[in-house]
N, C-alpha and C positions, 0 to 999 in steps of 0.2 A: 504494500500500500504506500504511498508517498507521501512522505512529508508535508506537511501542512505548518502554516503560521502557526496556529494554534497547539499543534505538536512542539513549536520551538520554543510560546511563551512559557510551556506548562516546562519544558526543561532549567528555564529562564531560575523560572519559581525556586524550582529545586539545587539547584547551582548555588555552592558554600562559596564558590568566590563572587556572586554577583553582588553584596554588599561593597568590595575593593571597588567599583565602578565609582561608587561618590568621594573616591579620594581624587575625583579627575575632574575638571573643569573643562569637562566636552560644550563644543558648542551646539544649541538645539538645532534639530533637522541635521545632523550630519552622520553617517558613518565612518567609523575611523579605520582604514583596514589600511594605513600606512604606516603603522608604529614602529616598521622594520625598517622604515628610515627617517624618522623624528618622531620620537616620541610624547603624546601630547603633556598637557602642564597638568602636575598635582597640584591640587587644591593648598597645601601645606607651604609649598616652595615662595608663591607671595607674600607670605606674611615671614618665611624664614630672612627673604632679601630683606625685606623693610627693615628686621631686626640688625642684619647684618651693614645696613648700608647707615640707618638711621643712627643705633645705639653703638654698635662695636667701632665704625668710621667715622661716624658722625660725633659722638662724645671719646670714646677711646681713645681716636687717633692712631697713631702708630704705638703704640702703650698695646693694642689687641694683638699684636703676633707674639706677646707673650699671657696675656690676661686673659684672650676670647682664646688660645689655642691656633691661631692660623697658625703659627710655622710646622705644629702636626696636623695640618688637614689632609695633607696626600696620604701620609700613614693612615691617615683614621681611617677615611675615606676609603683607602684599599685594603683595610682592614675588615670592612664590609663587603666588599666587592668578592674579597678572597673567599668567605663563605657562601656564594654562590659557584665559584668556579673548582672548588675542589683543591683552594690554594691556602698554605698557611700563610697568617698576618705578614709573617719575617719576608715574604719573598714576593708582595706584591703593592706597586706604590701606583698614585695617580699624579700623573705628567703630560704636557704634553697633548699629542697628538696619536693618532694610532699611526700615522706614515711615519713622523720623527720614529716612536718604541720601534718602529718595527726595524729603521735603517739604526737603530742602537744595536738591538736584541743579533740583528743578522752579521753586522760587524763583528760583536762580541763570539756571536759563535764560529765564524772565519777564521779568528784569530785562536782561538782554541783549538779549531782543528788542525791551523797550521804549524800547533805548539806537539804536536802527537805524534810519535817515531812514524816511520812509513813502515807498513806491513806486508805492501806488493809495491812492485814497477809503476804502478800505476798513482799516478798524482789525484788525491783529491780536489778539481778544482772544480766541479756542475750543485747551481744552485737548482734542484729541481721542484717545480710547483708546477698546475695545471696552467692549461689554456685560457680557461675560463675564470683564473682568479683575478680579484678583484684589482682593475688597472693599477691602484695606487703600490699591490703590493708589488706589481710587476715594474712597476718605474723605478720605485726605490732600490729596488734589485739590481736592475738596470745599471742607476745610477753608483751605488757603491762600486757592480765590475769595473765601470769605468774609472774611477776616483783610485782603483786598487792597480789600474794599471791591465785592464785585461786579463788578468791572470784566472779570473775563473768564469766561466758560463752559465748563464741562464737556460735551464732546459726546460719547456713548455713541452706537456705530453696531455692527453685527454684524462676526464676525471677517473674514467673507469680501467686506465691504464698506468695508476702513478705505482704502485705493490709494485709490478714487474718493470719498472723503469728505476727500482731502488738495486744499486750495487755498489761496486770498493769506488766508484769516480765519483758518488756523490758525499759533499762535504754537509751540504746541508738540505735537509727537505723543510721546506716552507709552505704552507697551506693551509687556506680559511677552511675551518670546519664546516658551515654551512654554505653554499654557496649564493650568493647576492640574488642571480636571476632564476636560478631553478630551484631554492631552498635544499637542493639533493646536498645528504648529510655525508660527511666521512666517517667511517669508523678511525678514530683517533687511537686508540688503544693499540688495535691493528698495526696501523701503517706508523705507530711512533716506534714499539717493537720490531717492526721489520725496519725500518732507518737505525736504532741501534745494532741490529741483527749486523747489519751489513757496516757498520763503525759509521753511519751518520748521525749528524742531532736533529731532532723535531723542532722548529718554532708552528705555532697554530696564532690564525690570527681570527678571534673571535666575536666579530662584530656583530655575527647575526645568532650569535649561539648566548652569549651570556646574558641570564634575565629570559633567557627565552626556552632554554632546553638547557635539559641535568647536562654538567658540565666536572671529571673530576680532574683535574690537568695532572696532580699528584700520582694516581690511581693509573693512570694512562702512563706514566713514566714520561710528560711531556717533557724537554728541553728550559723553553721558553714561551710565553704568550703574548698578542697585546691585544688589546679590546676597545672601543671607543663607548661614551655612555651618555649618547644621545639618541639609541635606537631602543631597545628593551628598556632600557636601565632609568629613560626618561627624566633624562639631566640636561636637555634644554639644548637649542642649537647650538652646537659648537661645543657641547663638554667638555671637560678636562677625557682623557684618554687613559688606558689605564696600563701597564708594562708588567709580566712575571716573570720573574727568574728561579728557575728550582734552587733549594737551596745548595746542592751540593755545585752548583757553578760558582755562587756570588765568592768565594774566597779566590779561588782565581781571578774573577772579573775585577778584582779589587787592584790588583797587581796593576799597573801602568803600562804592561807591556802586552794584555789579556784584554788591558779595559776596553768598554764601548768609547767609542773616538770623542763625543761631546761631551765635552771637561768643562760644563756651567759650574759657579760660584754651588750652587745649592748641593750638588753635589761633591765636593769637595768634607773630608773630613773634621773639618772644622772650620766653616764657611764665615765664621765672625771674627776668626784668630786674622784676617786678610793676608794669608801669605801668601806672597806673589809665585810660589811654587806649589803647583795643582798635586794634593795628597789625595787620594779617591777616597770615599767614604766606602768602609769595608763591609757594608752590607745594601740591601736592595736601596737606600738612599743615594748610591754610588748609579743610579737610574734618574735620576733625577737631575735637571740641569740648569733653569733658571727659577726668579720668583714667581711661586703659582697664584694662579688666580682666585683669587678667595671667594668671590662672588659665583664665580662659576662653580666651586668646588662646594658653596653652602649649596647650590641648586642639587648639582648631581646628587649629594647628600641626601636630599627629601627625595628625588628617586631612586635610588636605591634603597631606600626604607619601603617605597610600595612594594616590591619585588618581596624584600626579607619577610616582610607582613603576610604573604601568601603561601611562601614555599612555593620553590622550583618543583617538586615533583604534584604539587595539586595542579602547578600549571600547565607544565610539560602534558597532564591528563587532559585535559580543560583544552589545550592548544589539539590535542591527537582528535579528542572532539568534533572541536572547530573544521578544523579543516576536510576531516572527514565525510561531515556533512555539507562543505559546500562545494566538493567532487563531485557528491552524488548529486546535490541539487542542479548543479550547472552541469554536468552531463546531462542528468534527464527531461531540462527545460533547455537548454538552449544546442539541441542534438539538432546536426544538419544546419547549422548555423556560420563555421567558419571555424570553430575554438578548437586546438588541441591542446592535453595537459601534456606540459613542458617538465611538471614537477615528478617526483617521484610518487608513483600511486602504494604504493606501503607505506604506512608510516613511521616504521621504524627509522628509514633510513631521509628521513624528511622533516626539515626546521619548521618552524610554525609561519611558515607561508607556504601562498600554492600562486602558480601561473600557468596560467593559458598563454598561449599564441595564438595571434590572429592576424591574416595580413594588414589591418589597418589598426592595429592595436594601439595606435597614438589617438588617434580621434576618437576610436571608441570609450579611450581612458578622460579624455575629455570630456568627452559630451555625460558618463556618468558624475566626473567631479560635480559637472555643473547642475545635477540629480542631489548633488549631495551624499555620491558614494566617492570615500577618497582614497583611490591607489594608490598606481603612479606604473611607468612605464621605464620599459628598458630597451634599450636600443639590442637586433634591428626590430622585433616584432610582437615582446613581451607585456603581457598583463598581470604587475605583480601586487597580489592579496595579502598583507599584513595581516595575522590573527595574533592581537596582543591578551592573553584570557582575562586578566586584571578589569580589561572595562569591555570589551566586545561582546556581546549578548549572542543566543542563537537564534533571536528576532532579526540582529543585523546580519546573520547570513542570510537567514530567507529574503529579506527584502535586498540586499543586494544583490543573488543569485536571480531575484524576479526582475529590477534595473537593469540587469545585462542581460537579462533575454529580451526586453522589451524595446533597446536600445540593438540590436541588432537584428529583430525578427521586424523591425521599420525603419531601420536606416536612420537612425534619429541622428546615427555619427556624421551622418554625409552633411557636413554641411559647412563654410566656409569659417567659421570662427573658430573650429574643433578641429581642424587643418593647420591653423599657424602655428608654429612650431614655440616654445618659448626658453630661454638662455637656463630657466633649472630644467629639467623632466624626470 
């Protein structure tokens, strides 16, 4: 029998995370199924800025980076984070950018490998990640071969071919867990075993994975991680970004000769002693490298408490849910339509998004915004669905599974304003 509205409110009802919906300041008439790439505002986080900008800046002054705590925010801050991701406090700080962590993390582990006898003829010099990862991690990769002088390669191999593309040439495997436009999951555990197997190290960059799916970076024997927390984690355009390092690297890392190449003030081991000669700080603060943003750091603060307030495993349910039924809805409403899924149809091996392809997947993404359903699109022909469980209802799947059959079963996309293209998408 098929799903029905009224089969989705009655689920609504019963849903333990549906009360975390009013910790969000959704705007009325809107679905939100973009939270995989900004997540919307907790209710909590305005009134934490006010405090922080009014009382701590406002009367404080600079008296608050010892009084309010700013100069531990990134510790605290990734001291929360690390309980979603499977990382201890010691080995995970917020800095940064997830591109910066990531050209940190990948340096630091280059020069490690280059520190390790040789065990064949053969020179570790291939950075291997997919095709399909995310450009940013593929530039900065890019960017370090060349800063290093060419001495090692970038291997782009297909997602379902990176295991047998692991041997003695690769120095490091680098790879988003989830991936951006098809949500298809890696087994991490997996693929970090077989890169030790074979003497490489793992970084994981986890932008679409943390806040959003059980995550143990520990447990997996990961390397290194970075993550950004303005997608799940709902810390506001532009978050602070966040960086791990297992702990049995950071004593090496610490070394000058080991360390990640940006040698900021903040990371320095005694950054108020001003000695003009760069001492690393001998633990994950040795990740850290100029002054953090405090404002930004009290926001991501209030989202990261939504997430801790729910549990990753009621969500990771609640998200398998979600998506579940809006396969089956938009397969069975908008059949013969145009749409294929692009995502992985298991859920196991799939993030808390789903996309369709469709050859006109820009307009059609349009003309639902302008419905009031909010994706977003990916080039060349993707339609990608955010299922954030915190505030997404299984009313707003059926009415947005029923927007996009009704938006393609009349061509509502054809039309010239949902054609212009615009500078974000």
């Amino acid at each position: 029998m098929d799903t029905t509205r009224q089969d989705c409110a009655a689920r609504d009802a019963a849903d333990a995370l549906a009360p975390h919906r009013n910790a969000f300041a959704l705007p009325d008439g809107v679905i939100y199924l973009d939270g995989n790439s900004l997540g919307p505002l907790p209710r909590a986080t305005a009134a934490r800025l006010r405090e922080v900008v009014e009382r701590e800046w406002g009367e404080g002054l600079i008296r608050s980076w010892n009084s309010a705590g700013w100069i531990d925010a990134p510790r605290r801050v990734g001291a929360k984070i690390a309980r979603l991701v499977g990382a201890q406090a010691n080995e995970l700080i917020c800095a940064d950018s997830t591109s910066i962590n990531l050209f940190k993390v990948l340096a630091g582990a280059l020069a490690l490998q280059a520190a390790r006898p040789r065990v064949s003829t053969n020179e570790r010099r291939v950075i291997l990640t997919e095709r399909s990862n995310f450009p940013t991690d593929l530039y900065m990769a890019q960017g370090l071969a060349d800063l290093l002088g060419g001495r090692h390669e970038l291997k782009l191999v297909e997602f379902d071919e990176v295991a047998a593309a692991i041997d003695e040439r690769v120095a490091v495997l680098m790879l988003t867990h989830v991936n951006y436009r098809t949500g298809a999951m890696h087994d991490m555990a997996a693929l970090t075993r077989r890169a030790h197997d074979a003497g490489a190290l793992a970084i994981w960059d986890l932008a679409h994975s943390a806040g959003a799916v059980p995550v143990d970076l520990n447990a997996a024997g990961a390397d290194f991680a970075v993550g950004c927390g303005y997608k799940y984690l709902n810390g506001g355009p532009g978050a602070p970004a966040f960086v791990f390092v297992a702990e049995r690297h950071l004593a090496a890392l610490a070394d000058r000769t080991f360390a990640q190449p940006l040698s900021g003030w903040i990371g320095h081991r005694a950054p108020f002693d001003f000695d003009p000669d760069y001492a690393p700080a001998r633990g994950i603060d040795r990740f850290a490298v100029g002054t953090p943003s405090i404002l930004a750091l009290a926001a991501l603060d209030c989202g990261v408490e939504t997430v801790l307030a729910a549990g990753i495993d009621a969500l990771r349910a609640k998200s398998v849910a979600l998506t579940e039924l809006f396969i089956a809805l938009v397969e069975q409403r908008c059949a013969g339509l145009g749409l294929a899924l692009a995502s992985p149809r298991d859920a196991q091996p799939r993030g808390s998004q789903v996309s369709f392809a469709h050859e006109h997947a820009w307009p059609v993404m349009q003309a639902l915004i302008a419905r009031g359903v909010i994706g977003d699109f990916r080039a060349p022909d993707i339609l990608r669905f955010g299922f954030a469980p915190l505030y997404v209802r299984f009313v707003d799947v059926w009415d947005a599974a029923e927007a996009l059959r009704d938006i393609l079963a009349t061509r509502a996309w054809d039309r010239p304003e949902f054609k212009q293209r615009k500078t974000v998408t």
